[in-house]
C-alpha positions in Angstrom: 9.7 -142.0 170.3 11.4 -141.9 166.9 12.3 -145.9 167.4 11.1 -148.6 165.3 9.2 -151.6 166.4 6.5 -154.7 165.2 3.9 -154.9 166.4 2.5 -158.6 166.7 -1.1 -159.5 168.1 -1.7 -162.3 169.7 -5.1 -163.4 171.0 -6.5 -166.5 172.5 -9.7 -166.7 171.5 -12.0 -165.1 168.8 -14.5 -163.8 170.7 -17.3 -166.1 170.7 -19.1 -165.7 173.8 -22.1 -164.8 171.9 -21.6 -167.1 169.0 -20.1 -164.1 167.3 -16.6 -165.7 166.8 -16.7 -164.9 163.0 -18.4 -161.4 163.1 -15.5 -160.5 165.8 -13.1 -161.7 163.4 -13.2 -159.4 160.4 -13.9 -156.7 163.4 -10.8 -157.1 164.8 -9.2 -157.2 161.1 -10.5 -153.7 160.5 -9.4 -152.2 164.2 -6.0 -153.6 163.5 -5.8 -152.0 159.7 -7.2 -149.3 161.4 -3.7 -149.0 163.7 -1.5 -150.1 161.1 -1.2 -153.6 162.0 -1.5 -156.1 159.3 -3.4 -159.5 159.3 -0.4 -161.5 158.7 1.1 -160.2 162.1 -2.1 -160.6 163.9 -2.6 -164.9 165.4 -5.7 -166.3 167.0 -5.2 -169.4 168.3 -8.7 -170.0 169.4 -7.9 -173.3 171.3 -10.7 -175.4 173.0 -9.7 -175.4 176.4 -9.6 -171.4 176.4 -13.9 -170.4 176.1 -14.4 -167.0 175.3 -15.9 -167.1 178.7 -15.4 -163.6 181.2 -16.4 -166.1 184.4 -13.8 -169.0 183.2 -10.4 -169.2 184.8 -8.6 -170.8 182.4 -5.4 -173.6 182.8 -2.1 -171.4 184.2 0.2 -174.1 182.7 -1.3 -175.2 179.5 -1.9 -171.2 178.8 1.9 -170.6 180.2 2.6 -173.5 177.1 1.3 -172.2 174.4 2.0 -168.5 174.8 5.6 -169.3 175.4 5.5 -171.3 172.1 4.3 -168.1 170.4 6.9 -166.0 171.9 9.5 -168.3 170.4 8.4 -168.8 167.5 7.9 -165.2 166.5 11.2 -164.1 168.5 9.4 -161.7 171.1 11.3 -159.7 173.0 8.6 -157.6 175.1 5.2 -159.0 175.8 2.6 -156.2 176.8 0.1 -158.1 178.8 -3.0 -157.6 181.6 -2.2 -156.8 185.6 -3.4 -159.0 188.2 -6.8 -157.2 188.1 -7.0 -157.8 184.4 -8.3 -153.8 183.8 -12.0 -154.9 184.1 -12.0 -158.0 186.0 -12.4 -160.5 183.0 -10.8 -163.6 184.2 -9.7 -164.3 180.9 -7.4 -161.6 181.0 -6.3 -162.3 184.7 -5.6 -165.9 183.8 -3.3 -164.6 180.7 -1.7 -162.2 183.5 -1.1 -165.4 185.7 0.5 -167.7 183.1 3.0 -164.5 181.3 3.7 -164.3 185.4 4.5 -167.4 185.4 6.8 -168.0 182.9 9.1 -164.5 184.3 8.8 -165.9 188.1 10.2 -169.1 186.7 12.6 -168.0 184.2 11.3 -170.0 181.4 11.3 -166.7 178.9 14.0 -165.9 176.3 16.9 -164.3 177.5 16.3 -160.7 177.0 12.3 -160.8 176.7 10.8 -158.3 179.0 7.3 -158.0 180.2 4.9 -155.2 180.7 1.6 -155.2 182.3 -0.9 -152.6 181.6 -2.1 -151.0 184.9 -5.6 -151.9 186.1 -6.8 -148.9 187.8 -9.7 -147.9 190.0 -13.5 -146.9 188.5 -13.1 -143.5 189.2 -9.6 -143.2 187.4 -10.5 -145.6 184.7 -13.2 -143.1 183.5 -11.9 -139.7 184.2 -10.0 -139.7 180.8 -7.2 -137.3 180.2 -7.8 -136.4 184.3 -6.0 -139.0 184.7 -2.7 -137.6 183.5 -2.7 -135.8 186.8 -2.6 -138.4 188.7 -0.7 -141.2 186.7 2.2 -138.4 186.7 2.9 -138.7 190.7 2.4 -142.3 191.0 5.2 -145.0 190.0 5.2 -146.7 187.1 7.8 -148.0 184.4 6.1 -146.3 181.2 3.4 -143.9 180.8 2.5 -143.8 177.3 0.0 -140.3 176.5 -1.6 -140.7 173.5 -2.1 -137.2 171.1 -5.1 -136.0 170.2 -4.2 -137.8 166.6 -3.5 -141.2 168.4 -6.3 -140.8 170.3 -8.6 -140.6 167.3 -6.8 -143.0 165.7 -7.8 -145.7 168.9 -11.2 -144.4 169.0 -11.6 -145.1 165.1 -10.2 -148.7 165.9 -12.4 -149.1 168.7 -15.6 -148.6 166.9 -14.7 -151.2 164.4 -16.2 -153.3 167.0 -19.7 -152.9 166.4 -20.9 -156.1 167.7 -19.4 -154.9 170.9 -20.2 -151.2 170.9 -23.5 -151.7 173.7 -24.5 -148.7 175.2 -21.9 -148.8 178.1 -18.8 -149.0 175.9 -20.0 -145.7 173.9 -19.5 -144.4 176.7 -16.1 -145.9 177.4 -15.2 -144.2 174.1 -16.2 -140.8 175.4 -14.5 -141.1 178.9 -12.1 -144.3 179.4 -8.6 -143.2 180.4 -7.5 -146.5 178.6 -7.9 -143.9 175.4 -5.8 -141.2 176.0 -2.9 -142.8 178.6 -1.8 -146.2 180.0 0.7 -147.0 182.5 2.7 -150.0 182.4 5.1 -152.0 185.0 7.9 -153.9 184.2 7.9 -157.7 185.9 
């Protein structure tokens, strides 16, 4: 788009639902040098009360708390977050959904910060990759990114610095997952 931006990364937890907290660590170092994005813009804040857990709902308010306190003290002024369905269900992503929701509903973000959510789509869209286009073009949305063939590379490369993740079903995620190649986004 020609326009200049930081990125910043902020994630809750390190990923230790399999005692692989550390291992997913550096992993997500290297996806995030692999996109341009370097460690000193990147926070975990790994807090107790949040488990690495894709069953655990966790606290709306205390969640609401701390990710406005991050927000602030980086001076956001767009949050990309999760949809209600959280693109594959994980309730931690649906319980970050419902706290970023909650602060917009209830006015409690910085004048001027805006939010996007990142469409959760159906099984059949999610994995018909750059099909998709087709479809994402005649529905509404607020922003349709479409990735290049170079961008698209680019995510796959950062996506496989994840080996600890990289099971047999998210191989083929790489090969076919819409998620790669375009992703819709509404403002709340």
């Amino acid at each position: 788009s020609g326009r200049d931006f930081l990125v910043l990364l902020c994630l809750l937890f390190s990923g230790n639902y399999y005692n692989q907290g550390e291992i997913r660590k550096k992993e997500l170092e290297q996806s995030c040098c692999v996109l341009g994005i370097p460690a000193s813009d990147v926070t975990v804040i790994d807090h107790r009360d949040f488990p690495d857990d894709p069953a655990v709902e966790w606290d709306t308010q205390l969640l609401a708390t701390l990710v406005l306190e991050h927000i602030e003290a980086k001076n956001i002024n767009l949050v990309v977050t999760f949809d209600a369905g959280g693109v594959s269900g994980h309730a931690n992503h649906i319980s970050l959904y419902k706290a970023v929701r909650y602060l917009h509903s209830e006015g409690k973000l910085p004048e001027g910060c805006r939010v996007l959510v990142l469409e959760s789509v159906n099984l059949f869209r999610k994995y018909i990759s750059f099909l998709d286009v087709l479809i994402s073009c005649l529905l509404p949305r607020d922003e349709l990114f479409i990735l290049t063939e170079e961008e698209t590379e680019q995510a796959k490369r950062a996506m496989r610095c994840h080996r600890s993740q990289l099971l047999g079903y998210r191989q083929l995620y790489l090969l076919f997952s819409r998620y790669l190649v375009l992703n819709s986004l509404r403002l709340l």
